[in-house]
TORPA-4810 file (N, C-alpha, C, O; in nm, 3 decimals):
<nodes>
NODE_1_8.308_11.424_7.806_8.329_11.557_7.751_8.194_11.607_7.700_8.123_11.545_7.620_X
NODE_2_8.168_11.719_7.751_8.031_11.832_7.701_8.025_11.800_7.527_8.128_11.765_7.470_X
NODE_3_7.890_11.817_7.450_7.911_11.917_7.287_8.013_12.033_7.330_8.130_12.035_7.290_X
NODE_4_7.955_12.136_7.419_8.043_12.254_7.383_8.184_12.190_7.374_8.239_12.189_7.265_X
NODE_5_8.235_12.146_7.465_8.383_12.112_7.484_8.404_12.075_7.380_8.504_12.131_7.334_X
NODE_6_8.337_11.973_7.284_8.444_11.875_7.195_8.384_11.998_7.043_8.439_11.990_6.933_X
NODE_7_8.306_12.069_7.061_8.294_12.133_6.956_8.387_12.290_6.955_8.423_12.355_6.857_X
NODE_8_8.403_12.315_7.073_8.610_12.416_7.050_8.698_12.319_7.087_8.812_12.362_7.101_X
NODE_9_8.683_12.199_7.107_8.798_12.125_7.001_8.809_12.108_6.868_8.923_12.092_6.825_X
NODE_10_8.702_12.107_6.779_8.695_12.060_6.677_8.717_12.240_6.586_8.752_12.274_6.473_X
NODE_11_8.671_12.319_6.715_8.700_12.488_6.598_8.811_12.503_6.634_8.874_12.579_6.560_X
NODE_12_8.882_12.454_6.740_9.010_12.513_6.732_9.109_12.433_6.658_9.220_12.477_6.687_X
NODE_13_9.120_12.306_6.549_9.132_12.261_6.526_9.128_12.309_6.337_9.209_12.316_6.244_X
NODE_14_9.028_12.325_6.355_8.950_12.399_6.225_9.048_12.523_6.168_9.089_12.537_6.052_X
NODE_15_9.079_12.630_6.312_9.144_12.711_6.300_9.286_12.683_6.242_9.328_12.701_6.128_X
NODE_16_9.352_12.628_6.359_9.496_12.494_6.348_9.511_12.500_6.205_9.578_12.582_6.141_X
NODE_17_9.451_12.418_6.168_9.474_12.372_6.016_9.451_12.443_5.881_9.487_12.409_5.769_X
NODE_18_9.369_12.571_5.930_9.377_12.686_5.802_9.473_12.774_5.822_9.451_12.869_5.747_X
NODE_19_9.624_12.801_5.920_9.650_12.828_5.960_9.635_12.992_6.021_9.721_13.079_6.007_X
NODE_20_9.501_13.008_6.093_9.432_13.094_6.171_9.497_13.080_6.266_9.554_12.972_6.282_X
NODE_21_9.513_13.201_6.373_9.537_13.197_6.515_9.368_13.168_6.535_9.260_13.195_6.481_X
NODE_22_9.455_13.060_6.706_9.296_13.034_6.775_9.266_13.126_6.869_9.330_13.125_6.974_X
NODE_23_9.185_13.201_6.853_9.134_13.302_6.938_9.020_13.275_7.030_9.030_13.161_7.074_X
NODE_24_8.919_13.337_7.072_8.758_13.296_7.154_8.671_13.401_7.052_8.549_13.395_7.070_X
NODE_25_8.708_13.480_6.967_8.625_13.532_6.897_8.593_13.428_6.798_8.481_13.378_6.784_X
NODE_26_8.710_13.396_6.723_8.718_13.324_6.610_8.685_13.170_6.624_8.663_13.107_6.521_X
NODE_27_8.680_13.108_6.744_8.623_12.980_6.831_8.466_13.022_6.780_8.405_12.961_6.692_X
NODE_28_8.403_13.163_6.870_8.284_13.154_6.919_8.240_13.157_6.744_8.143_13.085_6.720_X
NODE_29_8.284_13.212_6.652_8.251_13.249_6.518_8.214_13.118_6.427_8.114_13.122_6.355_X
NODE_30_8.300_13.000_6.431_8.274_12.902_6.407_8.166_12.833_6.451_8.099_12.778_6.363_X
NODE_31_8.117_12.819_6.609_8.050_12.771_6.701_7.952_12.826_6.608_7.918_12.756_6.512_X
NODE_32_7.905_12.936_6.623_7.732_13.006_6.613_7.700_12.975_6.439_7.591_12.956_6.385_X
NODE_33_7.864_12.978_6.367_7.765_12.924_6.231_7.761_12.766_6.222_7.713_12.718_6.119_X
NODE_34_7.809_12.681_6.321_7.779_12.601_6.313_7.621_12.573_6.391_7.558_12.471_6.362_X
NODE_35_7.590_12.628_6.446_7.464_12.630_6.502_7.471_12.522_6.638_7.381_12.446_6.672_X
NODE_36_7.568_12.533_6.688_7.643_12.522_6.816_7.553_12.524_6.895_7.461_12.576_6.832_X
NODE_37_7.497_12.489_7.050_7.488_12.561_7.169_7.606_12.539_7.240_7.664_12.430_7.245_X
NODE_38_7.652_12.668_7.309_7.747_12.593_7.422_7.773_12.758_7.537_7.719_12.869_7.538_X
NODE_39_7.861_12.704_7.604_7.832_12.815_7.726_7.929_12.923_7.686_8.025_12.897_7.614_X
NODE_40_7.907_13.028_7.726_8.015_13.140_7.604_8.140_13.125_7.718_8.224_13.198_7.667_X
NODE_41_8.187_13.083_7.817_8.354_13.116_7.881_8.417_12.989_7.803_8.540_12.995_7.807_X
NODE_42_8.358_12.849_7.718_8.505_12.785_7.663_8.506_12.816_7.567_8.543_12.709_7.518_X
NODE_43_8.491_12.911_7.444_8.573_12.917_7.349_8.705_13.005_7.422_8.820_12.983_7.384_X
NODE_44_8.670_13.120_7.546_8.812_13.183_7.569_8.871_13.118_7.642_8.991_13.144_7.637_X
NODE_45_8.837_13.021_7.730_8.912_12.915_7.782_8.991_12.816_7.667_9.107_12.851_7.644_X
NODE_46_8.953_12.728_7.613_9.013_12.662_7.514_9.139_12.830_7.424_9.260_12.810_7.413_X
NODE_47_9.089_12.938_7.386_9.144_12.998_7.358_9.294_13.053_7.425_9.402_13.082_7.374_X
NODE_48_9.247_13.053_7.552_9.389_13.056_7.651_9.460_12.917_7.677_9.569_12.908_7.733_X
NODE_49_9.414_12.850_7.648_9.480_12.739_7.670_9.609_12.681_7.588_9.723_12.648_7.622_X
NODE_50_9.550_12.684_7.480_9.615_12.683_7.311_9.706_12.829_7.275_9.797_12.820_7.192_X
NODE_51_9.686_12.918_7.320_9.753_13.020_7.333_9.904_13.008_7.221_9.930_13.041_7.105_X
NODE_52_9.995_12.927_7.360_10.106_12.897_7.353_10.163_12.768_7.266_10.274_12.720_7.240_X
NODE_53_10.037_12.742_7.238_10.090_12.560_7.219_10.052_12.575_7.033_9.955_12.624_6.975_X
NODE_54_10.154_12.520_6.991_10.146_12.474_6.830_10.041_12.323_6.787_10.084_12.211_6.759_X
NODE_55_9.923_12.359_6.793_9.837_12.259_6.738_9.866_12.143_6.621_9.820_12.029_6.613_X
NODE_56_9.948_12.206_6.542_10.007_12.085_6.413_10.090_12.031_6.460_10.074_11.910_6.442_X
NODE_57_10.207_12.061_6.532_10.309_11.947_6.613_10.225_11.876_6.725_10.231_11.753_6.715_X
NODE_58_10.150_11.920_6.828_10.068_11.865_6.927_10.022_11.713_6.821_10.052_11.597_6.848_X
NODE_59_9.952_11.754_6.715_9.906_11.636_6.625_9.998_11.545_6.549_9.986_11.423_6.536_X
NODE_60_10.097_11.626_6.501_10.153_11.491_6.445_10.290_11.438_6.542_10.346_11.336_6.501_X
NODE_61_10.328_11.483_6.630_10.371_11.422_6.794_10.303_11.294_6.874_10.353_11.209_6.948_X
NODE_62_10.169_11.316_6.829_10.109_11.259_6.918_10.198_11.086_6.949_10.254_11.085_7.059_X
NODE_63_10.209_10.995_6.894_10.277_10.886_6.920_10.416_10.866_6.954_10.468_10.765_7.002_X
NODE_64_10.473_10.981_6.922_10.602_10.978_6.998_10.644_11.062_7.061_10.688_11.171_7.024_X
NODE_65_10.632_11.000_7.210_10.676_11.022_7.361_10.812_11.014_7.373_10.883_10.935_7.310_X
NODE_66_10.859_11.115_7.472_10.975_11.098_7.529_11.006_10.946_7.576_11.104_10.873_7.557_X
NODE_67_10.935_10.935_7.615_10.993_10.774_7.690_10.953_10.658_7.645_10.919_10.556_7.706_X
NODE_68_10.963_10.691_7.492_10.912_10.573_7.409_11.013_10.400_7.386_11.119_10.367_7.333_X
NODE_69_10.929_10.349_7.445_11.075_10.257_7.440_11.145_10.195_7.302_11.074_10.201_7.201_X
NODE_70_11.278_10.135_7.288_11.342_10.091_7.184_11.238_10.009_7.076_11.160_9.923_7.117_X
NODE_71_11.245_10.035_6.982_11.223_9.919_6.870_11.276_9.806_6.888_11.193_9.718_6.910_X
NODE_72_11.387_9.774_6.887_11.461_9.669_6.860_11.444_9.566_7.028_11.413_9.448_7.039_X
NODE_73_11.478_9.670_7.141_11.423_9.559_7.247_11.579_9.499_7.257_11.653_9.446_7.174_X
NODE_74_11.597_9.545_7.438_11.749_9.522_7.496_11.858_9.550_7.440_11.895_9.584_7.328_X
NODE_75_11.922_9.522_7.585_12.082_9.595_7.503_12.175_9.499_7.464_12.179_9.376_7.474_X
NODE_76_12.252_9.587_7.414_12.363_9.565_7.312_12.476_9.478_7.392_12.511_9.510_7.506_X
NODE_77_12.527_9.374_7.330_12.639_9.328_7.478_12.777_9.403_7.423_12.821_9.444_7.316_X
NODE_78_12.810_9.398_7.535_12.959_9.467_7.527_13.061_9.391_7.429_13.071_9.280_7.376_X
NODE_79_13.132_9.511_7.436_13.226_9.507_7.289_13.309_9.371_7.261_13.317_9.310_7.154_X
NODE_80_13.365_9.340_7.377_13.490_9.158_7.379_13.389_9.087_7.436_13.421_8.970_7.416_X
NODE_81_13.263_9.090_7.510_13.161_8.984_7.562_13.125_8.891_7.477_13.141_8.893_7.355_X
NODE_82_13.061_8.784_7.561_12.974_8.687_7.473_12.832_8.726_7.461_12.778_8.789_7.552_X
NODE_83_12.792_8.703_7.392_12.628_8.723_7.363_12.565_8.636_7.471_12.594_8.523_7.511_X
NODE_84_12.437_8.749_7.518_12.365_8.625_7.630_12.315_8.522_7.589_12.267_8.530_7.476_X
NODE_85_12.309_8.421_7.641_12.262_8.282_7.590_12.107_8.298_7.574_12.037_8.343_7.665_X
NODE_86_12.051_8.253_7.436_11.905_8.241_7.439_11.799_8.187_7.502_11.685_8.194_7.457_X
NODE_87_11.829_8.131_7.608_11.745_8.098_7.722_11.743_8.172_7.821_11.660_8.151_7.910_X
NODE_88_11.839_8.281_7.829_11.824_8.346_7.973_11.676_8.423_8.013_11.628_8.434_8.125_X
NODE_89_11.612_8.480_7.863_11.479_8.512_7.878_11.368_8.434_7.969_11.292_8.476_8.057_X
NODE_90_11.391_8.280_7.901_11.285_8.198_7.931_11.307_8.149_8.043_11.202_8.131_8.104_X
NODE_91_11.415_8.112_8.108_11.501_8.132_8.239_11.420_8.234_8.324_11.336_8.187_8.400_X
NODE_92_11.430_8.310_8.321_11.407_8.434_8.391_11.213_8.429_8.426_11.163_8.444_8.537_X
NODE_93_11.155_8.410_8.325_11.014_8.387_8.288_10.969_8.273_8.408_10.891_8.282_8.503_X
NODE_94_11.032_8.192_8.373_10.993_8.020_8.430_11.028_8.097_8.604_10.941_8.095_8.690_X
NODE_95_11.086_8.123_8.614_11.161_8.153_8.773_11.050_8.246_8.807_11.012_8.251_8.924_X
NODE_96_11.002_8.311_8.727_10.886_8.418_8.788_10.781_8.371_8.783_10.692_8.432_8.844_X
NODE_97_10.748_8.261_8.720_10.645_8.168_8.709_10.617_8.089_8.868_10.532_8.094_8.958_X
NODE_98_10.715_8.034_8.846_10.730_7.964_9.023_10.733_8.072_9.103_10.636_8.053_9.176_X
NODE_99_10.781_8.170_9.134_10.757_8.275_9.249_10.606_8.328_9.276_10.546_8.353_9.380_X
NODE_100_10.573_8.334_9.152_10.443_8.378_9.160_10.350_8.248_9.217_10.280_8.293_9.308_X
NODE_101_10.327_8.119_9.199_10.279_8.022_9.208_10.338_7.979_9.373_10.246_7.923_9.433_X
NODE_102_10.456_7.990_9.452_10.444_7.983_9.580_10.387_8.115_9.657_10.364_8.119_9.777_X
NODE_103_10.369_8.218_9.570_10.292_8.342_9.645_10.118_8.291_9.653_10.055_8.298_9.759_X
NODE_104_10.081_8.262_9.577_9.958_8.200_9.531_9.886_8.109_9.640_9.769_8.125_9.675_X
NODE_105_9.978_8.007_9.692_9.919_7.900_9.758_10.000_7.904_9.939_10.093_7.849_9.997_X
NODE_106_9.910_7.988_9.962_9.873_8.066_10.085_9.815_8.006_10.170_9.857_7.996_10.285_X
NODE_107_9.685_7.944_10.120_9.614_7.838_10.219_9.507_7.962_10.235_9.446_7.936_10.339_X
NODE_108_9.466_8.059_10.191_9.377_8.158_10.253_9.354_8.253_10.125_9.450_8.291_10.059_X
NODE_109_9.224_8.289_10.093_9.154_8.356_9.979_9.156_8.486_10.042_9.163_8.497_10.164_X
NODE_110_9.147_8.618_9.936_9.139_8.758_10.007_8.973_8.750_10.051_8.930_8.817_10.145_X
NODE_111_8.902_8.675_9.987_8.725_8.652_10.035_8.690_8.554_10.127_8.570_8.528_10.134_X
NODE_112_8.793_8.472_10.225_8.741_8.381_10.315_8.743_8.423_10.433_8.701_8.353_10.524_X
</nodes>
């Protein structure tokens, strides 16, 4: 990433959090008293970009994803079932252990 780039990140950001709209005037305004160089089309780029988008949820969102997986880790057994037996993990592990280990011994390297 350019200075210019990460420095209208850091004004639009600036803006974000005083709660200013982010504009390319108000980008470039920050930039020049910060004594900035940068190319004058990304503050209105970054400015169109952000437009639409809420900068304080973007930030405190950041770690949770839609497709974040469970805390707790697997499912639930059914309601009259027995609970899976605690080896079926390591079961499962060991068996992929050996699959992988007759894939392995080939007799032939990807470099020979």
């Amino acid at each position: 990433m350019s200075n210019s780039e990460l420095a209208c990140t850091y004004a639009a950001l600036i803006l974000a959090d005083d709660d200013i709209a982010v504009t390319g005037e108000k980008i470039t305004t920050i930039l020049k008293a910060a004594g900035v160089d940068f190319e004058s089309y990304w503050p209105g780029l970054f400015a169109k970009a952000l437009e639409s988008a809420d900068l304080k949820a973007l930030i405190t969102n950041v770690g949770s994803g839609v497709g974040a997986a469970p805390a707790a880790g697997g499912a639930a057994p059914a309601a009259g079932g027995a609970a899976p037996a605690a080896d079926a993990p390591k079961a499962e592990a060991k068996k992929e252990e050996e699959e992988e280990e007759e894939d392995d011994d080939m007799g032939f390297g990807l470099f020979d």
